[in-house]
VEXSE-530897 format. One record per residue: x, y, z of N, C-alpha, C in turn. Coordinates in steps of 0.2 Angstrom, whole numbers, plus 2048, in hexadecimal, padded with zeros to 3 digits. Example, Ala and Ser with C-alpha at 12.3 -4.5 7.8 and 13.67 -1.06 7.14 Angstrom:
8427E482783E7EA8278427F0827/8407F58238447FB824840800827/
***
This chain:
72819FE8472D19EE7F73419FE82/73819AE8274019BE8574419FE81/7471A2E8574B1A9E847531A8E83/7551ABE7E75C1AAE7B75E1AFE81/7651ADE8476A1B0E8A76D1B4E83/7711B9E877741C0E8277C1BBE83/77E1BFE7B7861BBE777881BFE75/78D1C2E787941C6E767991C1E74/79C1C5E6F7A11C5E6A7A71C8E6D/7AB1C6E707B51C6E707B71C7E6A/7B91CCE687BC1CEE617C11CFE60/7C41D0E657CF1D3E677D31CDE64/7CE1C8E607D41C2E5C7CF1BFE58/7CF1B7E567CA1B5E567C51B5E59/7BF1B5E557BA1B6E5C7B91B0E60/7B61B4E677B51B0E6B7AD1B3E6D/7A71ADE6C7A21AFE6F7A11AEE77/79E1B2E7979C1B2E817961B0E84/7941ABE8678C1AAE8878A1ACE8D/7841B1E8F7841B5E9677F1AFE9A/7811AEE9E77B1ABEA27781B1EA6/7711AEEA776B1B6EA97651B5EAB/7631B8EAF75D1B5EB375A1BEEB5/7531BCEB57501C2EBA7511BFEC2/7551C2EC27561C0ECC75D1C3ECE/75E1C2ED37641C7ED576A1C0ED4/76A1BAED27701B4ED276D1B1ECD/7711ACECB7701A9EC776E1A1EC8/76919EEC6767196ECB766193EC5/76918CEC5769189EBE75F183EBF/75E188EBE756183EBC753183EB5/74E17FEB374C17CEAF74F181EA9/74A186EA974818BEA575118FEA3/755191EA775B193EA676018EEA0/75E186EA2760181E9F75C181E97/756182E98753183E91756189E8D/75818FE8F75A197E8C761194E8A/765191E8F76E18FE8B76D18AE86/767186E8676717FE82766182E7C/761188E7C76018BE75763192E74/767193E7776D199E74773196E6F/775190E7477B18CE6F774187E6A/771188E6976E186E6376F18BE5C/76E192E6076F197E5A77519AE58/77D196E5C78219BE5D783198E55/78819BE5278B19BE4C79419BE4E/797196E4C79C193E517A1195E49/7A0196E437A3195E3E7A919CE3F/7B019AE3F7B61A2E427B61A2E48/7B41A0E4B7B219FE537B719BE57/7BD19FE5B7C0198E5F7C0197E64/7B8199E677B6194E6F7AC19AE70/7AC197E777AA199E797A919AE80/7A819FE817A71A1E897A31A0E8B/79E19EE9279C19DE9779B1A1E9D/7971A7E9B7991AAEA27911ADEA6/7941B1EAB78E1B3EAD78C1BBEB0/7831BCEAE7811C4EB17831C4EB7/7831C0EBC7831C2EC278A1C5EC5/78C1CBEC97931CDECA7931CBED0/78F1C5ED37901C0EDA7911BCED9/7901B9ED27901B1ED278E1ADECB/7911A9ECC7921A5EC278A1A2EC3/78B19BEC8782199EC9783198ED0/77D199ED377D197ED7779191EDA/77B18BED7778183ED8773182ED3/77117DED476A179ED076617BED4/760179ED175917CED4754175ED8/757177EDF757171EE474E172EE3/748176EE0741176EE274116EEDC/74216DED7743169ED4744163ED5/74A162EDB74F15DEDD74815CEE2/74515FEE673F15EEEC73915BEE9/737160EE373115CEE172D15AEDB/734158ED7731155ED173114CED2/72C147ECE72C142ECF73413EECF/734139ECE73A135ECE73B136EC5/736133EC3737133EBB73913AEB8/735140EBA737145EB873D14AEB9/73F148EC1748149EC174C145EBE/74B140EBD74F13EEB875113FEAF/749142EAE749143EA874C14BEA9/74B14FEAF74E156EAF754154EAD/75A151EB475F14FEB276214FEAE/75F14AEA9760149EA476214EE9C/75B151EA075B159E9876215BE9D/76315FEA3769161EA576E15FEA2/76E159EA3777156EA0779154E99/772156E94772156E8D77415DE8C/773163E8F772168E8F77C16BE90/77E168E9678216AE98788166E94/78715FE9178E15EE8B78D160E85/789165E8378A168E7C78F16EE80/79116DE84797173E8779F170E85/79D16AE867A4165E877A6162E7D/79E161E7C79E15EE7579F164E6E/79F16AE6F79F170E6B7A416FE64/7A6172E607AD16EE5C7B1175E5D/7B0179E617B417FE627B617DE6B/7BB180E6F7BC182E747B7185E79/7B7182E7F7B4186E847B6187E8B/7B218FE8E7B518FE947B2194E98/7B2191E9F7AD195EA37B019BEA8/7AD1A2EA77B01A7EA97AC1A5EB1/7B11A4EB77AD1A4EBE7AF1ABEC1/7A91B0EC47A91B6EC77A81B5ECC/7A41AFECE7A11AEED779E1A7ED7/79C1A7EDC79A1A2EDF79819CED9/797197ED879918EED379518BEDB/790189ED878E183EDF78C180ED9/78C178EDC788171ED9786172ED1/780172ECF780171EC9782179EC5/78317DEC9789184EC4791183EC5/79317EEC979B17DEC879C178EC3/796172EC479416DEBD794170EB8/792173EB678F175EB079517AEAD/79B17FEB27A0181EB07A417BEAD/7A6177EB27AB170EB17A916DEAC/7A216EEA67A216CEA17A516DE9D/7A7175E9D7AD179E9A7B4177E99/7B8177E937BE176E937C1178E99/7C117FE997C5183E9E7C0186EA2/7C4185EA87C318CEAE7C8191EAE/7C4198EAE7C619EEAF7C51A0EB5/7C71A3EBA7C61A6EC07C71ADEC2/7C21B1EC67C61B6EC77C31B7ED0/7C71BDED37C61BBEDA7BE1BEED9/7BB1BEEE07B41C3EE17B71CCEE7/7B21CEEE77B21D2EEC7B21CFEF4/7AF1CAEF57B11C5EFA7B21BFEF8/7B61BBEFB7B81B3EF97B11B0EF9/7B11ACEF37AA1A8EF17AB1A1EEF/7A819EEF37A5197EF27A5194EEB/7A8191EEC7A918CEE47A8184EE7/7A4181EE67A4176EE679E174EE6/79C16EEE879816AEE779416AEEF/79016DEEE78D16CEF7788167EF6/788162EF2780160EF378015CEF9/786157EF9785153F00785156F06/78515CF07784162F0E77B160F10/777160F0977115DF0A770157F08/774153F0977314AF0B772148F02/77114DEFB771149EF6778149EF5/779148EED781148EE977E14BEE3/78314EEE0783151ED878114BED3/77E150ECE77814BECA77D14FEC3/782154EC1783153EBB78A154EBA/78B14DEBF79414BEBD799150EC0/797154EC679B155ECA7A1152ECF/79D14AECD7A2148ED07AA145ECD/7A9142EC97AB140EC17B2148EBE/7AE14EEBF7B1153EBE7B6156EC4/7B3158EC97B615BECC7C0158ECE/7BE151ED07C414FED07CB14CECA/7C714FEC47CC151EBF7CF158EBE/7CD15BEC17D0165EC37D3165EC9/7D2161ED07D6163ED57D915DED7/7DC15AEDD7E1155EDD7D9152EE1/7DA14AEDE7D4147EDE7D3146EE5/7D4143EE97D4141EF07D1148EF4/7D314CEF27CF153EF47C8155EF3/7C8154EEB7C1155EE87BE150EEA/7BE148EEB7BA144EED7B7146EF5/7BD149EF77BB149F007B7150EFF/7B6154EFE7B215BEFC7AC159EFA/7AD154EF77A5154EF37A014FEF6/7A5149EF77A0144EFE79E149F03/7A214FF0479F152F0C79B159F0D/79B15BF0679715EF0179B164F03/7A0166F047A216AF077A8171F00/7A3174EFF7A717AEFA7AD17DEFD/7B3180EF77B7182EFA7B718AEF8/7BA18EEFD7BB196EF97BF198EF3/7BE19DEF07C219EEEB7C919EEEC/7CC1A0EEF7D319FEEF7D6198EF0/7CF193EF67D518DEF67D318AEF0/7CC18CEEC7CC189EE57D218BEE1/7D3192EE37D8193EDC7E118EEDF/7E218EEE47E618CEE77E7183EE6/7E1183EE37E1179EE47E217AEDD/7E3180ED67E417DED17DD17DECD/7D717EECF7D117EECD7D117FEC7/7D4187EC57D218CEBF7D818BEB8/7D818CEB57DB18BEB07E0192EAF/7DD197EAF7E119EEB07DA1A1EB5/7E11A8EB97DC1ABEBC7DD1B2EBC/7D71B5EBA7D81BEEB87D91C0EBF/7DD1C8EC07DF1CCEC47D61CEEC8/7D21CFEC37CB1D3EC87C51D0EC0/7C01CFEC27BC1CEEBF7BB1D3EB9/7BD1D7EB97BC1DDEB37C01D9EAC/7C41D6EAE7CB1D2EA97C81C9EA7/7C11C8EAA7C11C2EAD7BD1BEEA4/7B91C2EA27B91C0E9B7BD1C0E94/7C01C6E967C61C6E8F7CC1C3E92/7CC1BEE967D21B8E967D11B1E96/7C91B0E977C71AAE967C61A9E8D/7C51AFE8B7C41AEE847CD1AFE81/7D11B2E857D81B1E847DC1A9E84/7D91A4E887D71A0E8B7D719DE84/7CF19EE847CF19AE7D7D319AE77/7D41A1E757DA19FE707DF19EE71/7E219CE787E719CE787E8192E75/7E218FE747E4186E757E2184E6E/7E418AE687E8187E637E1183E5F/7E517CE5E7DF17AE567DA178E5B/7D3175E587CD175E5A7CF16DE5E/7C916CE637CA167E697C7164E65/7CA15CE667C7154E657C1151E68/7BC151E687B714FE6D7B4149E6D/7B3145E727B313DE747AC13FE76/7A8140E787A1142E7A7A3141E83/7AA142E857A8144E8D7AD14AE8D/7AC14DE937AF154E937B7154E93/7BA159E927C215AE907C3159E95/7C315BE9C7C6157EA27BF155EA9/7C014EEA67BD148EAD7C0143EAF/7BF140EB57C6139EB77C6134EB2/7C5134EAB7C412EEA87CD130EA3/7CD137EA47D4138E9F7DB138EA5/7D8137EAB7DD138EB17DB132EB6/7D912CEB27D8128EB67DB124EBB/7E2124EBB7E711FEC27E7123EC7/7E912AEC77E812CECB7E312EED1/7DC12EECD7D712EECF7D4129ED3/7D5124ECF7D311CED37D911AEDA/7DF11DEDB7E111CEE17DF123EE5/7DD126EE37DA12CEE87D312AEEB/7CF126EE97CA123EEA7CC11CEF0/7D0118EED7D3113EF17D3117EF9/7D811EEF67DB11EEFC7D7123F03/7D1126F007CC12BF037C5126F04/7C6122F017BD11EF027BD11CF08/7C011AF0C7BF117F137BE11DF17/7C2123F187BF127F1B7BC12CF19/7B612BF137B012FF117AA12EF15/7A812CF1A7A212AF1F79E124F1C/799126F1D795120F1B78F121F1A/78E128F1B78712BF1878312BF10/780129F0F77C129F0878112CF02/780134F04785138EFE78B135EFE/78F135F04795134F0279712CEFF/794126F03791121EFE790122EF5/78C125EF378C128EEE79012CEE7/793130EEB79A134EE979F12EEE6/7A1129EED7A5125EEB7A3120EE6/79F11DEE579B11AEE079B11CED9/798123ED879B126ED37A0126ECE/7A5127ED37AC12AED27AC124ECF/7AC11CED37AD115ED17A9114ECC/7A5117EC87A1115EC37A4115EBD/7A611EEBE7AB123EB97B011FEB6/7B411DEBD7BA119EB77B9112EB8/7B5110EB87B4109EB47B2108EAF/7A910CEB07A510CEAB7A5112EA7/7A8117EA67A611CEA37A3123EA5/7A4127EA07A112EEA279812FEA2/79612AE9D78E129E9E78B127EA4/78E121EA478D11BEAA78C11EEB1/793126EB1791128EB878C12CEB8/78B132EB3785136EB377D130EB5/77E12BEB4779129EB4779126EBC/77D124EBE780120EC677F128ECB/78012DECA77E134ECD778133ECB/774134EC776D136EC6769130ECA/76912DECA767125ECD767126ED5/76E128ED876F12AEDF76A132EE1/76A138EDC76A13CEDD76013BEDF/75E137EDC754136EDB754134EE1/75912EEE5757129EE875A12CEEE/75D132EEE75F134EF575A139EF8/75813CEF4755143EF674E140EF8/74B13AEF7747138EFB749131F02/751131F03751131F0B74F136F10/74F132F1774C138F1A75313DF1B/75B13BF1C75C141F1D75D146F16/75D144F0E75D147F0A75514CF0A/751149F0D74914DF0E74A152F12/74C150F1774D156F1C75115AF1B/758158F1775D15EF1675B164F12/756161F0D754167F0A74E16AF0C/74A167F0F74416BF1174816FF17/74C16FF1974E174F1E751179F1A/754179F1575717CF10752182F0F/74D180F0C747183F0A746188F0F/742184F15740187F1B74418DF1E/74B18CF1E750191F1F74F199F19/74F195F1474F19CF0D74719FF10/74119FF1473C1A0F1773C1A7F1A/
***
């Protein structure tokens, strides 16, 4: 039976509902089952008087920490793609809501737990007890982001940065995130870090407009984005992910917010069985041994 994640109510104004993300384990890891409990919690929220909702999480080390690379290793071709797919149906009922959203970050954001924040209106930030990891590492292990990371990330920080970060899969810490402009507001200590994203939320007024792609992707910041591309793709290398990364991006503002989710998932199947995306992950594995 999949299990409804616990919902706190923000009450100091309009209400603001809180989604806890939660796991039996010491972190939080977005795999399958985690995706089915969010898919059916916003099933039952009741959004009427409601002006937003929050995204946050149990963990006081970390928001998520990535997608569930045993997945990414050993499910067939058709069935990561049909994962994928529940994924990213999953993760625009974030973007598509008729209320407000926005993701409280306490720690670490890797790959599909920064995706799945950036589905959110806003980012809310608060520091950690040590600086923590926030980006897109998948091309560290020879794939690339399967749910629109790449599309996302370089409509929150100056493009040219977020394209070369995520070709090299290369995360950055919470400060130079906060410094690149990543968060939208940033609490003083994570104790303040849910009652201002829910601040956050009522502070943006009447209800958002929704296109069925998220509130900020390069398709609403599109010039900028396509000469950042121009100007970074030549010296992205020439390896598979980063190959792909760029591709993406180029998908996104040509063809759409779809087009790309589909142009990653497509890259994301067919890399992880090159040998160096074979290898990067089974050493991955081998190493957590």
């Amino acid at each position: 039976m999949t299990s409804i994640l616990p919902v706190h109510t923000d009450d100091r104004g309009t209400p603001v509902l809180i989604v806890e993300l939660t796991q039996d384990a010491p972190v939080v890891v977005l795999n399958r089952d985690l995706l089915e409990s969010l898919d059916a919690t916003l099933d039952g929220l009741e959004l009427d008087g409601v002006a937003g909702v929050v995204l946050a999480s149990a963990s006081e080390k970390v928001f998520v920490a990535g997608a569930d690379l045993k997945a990414v290793r050993d499910l067939s071709d058709a069935d990561l793609h049909e994962y994928l797919e529940f994924g990213a149906a999953v993760y625009a009922r974030l973007h598509q809501m008729p209320v407000w959203t926005a993701a409280a970050i306490n720690g670490a954001a890797l790959g599909g737990g920064l995706e799945l924040a950036m589905h959110c209106d806003g980012l809310i930030g608060a520091p950690g007890a040590k600086p923590y990891p926030i980006g897109l590492p998948e091309a560290g292990l020879s794939i690339c982001p399967g749910w629109g990371g790449t599309n996302l990330l370089p409509a929150r920080i100056e493009p040219g940065n977020a394209i070369r970060q995520t070709a090299a899969g290369t995360p950055m810490k919470y400060p130079d995130a906060a410094d690149a402009g990543l968060f939208d507001l940033i609490a003083q200590d994570a104790g303040g870090l849910r009652s201002l994203a829910a601040d956050w939320i009522r502070g943006q007024g009447a209800p958002p407009t929704r296109d069925g792609a998220p509130h900020r992707w390069i398709g609403r910041t599109a010039e900028p984005v396509r000469e950042a591309l121009a100007s970074v793709k030549h010296d992205l290398g020439d390896s598979g992910p980063a190959r792909a990364v760029a591709d993406a991006v180029g998908v996104g503002l040509e063809k759409g917010w779809a087009a790309s989710l589909q142009c990653e998932r497509d890259h994301l199947v067919r890399l992880r069985h090159e040998p160096a995306g074979t290898a990067a992950i089974e050493a991955f594995f081998s190493k957590g041994k």
